[in-house]
C-alpha positions, -999 to +999 in steps of 0.1 A: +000+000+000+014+033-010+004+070+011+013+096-010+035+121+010+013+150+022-014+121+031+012+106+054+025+137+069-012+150+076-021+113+093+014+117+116+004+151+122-032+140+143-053+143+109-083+118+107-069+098+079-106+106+061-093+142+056-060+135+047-074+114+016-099+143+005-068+167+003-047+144-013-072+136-037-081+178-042-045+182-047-046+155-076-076+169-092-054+207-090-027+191-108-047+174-135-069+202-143-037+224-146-023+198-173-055+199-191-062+238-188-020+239-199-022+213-227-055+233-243-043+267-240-014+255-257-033+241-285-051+269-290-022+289-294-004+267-317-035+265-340-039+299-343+002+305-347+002+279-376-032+284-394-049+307-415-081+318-414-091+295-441-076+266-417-044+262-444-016+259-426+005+288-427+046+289-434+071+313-431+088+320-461+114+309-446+106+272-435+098+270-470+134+278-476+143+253-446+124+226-463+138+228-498+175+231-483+164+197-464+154+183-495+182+191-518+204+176-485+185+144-488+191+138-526+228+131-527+228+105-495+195+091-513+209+084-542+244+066-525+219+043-501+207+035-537+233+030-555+244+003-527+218-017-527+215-019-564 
């Protein structure tokens, strides 16, 4: 059986073990709703950062840059890994 730390601290403290279990379950429910309310927020914020208002998504000229620069990377170790296995 596992007591959480504040639960155990509350029960050697005199606390009727009944209480110590309600806070240690309000301070659960604190921490979860903070990771959801954290989590959404975020979302939001990233889906109005990277789309449009016609829900496209929306690149920087530059990333477009980024991703060609990738591409043209990939093209030359593509074509050794090919010419290996041929």
């Amino acid at each position: 059986v596992a007591i959480p730390g504040m639960m155990t601290g509350q029960i050697l403290g005199g606390q009727a073990p009944g209480d110590a279990a309600r806070y240690q379950l309000m301070i659960l429910f604190v921490i979860c709703a903070t990771c959801v309310a954290t989590m959404v927020s975020g979302l939001g914020l990233a889906t109005l950062a990277l789309f449009d208002e016609q829900d496209r998504l929306a690149l920087s000229p530059s990333a477009y840059e980024a991703m060609a620069i990738a591409k043209n990377a990939a093209a030359p170790v593509a074509a050794r890994l090919s010419a290996r296995l041929c």
